[in-house]
C-alpha positions in Angstrom: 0.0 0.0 0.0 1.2 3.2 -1.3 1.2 6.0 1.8 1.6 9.7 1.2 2.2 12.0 4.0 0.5 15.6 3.3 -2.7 17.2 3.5 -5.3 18.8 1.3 -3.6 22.2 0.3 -0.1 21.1 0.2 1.5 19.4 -3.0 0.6 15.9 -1.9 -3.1 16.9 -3.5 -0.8 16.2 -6.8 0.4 12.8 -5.7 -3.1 11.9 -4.7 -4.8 12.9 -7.6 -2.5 11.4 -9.9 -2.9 8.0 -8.1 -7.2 8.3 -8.2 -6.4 9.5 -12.2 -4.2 5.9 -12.4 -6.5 3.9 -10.2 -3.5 2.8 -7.6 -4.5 1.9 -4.2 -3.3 4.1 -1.6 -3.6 6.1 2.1 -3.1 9.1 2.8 -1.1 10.4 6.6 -2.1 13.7 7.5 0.9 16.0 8.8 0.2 18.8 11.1 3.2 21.2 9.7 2.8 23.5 12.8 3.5 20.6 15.1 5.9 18.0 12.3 8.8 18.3 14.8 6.8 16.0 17.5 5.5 13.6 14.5 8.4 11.1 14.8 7.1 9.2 11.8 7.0 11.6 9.5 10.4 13.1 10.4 11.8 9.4 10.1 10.5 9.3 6.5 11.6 13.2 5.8 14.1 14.3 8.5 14.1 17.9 5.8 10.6 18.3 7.5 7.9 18.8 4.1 5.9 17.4 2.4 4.6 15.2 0.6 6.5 12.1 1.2 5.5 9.0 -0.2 6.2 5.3 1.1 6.0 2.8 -1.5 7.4 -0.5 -0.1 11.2 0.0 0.5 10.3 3.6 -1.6 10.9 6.8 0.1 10.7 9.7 -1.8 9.9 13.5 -1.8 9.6 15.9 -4.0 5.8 16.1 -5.7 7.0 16.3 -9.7 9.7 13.1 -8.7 6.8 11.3 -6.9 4.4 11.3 -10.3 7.4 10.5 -11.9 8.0 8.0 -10.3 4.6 6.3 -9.8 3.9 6.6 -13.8 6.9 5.0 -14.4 6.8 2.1 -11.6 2.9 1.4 -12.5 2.5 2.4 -16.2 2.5 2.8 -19.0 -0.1 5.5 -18.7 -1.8 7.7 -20.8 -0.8 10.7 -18.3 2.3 10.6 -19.4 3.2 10.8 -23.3 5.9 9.0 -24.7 8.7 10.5 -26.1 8.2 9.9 -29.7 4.2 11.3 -28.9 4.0 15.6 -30.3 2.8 16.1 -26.9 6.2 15.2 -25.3 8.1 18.4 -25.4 5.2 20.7 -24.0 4.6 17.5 -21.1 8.2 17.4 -19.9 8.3 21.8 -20.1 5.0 22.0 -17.9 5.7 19.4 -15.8 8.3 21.1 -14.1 7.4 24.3 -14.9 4.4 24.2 -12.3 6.5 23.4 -9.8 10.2 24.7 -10.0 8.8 27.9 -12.3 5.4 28.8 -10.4 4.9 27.2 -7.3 8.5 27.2 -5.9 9.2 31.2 -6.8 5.5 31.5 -5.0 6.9 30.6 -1.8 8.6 33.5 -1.1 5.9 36.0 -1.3 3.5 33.7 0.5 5.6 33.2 3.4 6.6 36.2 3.7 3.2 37.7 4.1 2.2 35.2 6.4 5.3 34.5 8.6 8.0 37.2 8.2 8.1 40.2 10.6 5.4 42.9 9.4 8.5 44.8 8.5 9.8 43.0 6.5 6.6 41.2 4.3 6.8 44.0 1.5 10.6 43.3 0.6 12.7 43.1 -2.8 12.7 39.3 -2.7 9.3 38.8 -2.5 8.8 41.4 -5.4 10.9 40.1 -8.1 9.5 36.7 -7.2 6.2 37.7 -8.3 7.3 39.2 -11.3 8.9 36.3 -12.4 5.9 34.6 -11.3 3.9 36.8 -13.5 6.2 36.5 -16.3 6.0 32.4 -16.7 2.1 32.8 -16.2 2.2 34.6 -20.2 4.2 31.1 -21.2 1.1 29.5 -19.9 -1.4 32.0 -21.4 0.1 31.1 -24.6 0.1 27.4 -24.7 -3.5 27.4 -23.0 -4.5 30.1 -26.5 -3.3 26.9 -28.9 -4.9 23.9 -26.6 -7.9 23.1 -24.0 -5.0 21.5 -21.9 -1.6 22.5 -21.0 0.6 20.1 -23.4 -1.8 19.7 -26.2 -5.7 17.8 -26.8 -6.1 15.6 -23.8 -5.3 15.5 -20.1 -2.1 14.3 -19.0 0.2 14.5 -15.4 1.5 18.1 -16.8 -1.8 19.1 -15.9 -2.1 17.7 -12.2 1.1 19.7 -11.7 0.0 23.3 -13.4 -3.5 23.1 -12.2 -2.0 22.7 -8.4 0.6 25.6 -9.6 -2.1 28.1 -10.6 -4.5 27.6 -8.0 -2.0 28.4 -5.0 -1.2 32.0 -7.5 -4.7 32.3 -7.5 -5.8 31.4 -3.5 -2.4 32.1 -2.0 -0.4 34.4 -4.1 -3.1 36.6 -4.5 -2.9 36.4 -8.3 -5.8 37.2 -10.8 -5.9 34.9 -13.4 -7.2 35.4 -17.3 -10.1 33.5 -18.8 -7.9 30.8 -20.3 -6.4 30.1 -17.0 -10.2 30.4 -14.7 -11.9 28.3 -17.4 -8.7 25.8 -17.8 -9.0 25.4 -14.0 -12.8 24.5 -14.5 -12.2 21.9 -16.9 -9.4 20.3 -14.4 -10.7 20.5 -11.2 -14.0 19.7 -12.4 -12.8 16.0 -13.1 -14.1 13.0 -10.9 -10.4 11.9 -9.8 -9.9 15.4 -8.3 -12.5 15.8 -6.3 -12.0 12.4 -4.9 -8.9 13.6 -4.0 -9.9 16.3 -2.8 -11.8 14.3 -0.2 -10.0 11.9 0.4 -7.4 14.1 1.3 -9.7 15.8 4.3 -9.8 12.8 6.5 -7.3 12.0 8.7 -6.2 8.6 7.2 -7.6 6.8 4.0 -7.8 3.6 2.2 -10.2 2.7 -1.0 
């Protein structure tokens, strides 16, 4: 049995979602971030102290884009994820990553620095140029979303588990508004059955199908 330690607004929504999309049995272990450094368990599986983390067997990994990765590749082939020789490659393996280490990654700063820095020091440089950049990767995705109904080309795939996570935390934490393209691309992805079964699933303290 697969575990994944997260909760529902964190990345592990990615990881859980991919796994209802793929049909793979699974729990999820919440994590309590503002008390993780009395939760020996998860601190044995992650002594770094974030999530997700996912057990799989003798597995341990972290890292949400190297954790769909990974599954896809242990338990496919899937349609998720194109194969190299497929048109859709190129634009899956850009949007893949950039959701996370172009988006959600630069979001960080801003967002924790208006929740958790010193009032002082919320409104600083870092935070600034992080949004621009944010702002600026957001017209590579306003572009590819003009030329296709999802993110790498005509059907769903795992680029779009890792965007749609990417561009709802701009929207709800980072403050962000987005265009049309993105607000009605959103619809079409979080509208789909696996999501929203992650999206419960992901509520309770512990689950198993």
């Amino acid at each position: 049995m697969i575990t994944v330690f997260g909760g529902q607004t964190s990345r592990s929504i990615r990881v859980v979602w991919l796994m209802e999309e793929m049909g793979l049995p699974y729990r999820v272990r919440q994590v309590d971030m503002f008390k993780a450094d009395a939760d020996t368990e998860f601190l044995a599986a992650n002594p770094a102290g974030y999530i997700p983390v996912m057990r799989d067997g003798d597995v341990t990994m972290v890292e949400s884009i190297a954790i769909m990765e990974y599954l896809m590749g242990r338990y496919g082939p899937t349609p998720l994820a194109p194969a190299p020789d497929d048109p859709m490659f190129p634009a899956y393996q850009q949007f893949l990553h950039l959701g996370e280490a172009g988006i959600a990654t630069l979001l960080m700063v801003p967002v924790v620095s208006g929740f958790l820095a010193p009032e002082a020091e919320r409104d600083n440089w870092g935070a600034r140029q992080a949004m621009t950049w944010v702002r600026n990767r957001l017209k590579l995705v306003a572009r590819q979303l003009a030329r296709s109904p999802y993110i790498a080309g005509e059907r769903f795939t795992a680029a779009d588990i890792s965007m749609s996570y990417a561009l709802q935390f701009a929207r709800k934490q980072g403050g962000l508004v987005l265009g049309e393209a993105e607000t009605g691309y959103l619809a079409r992805t979080m509208g789909r059955d696996a999501y929203m079964r992650a999206l419960e699933k992901s509520q309770l303290p512990e689950t198993a199908p």
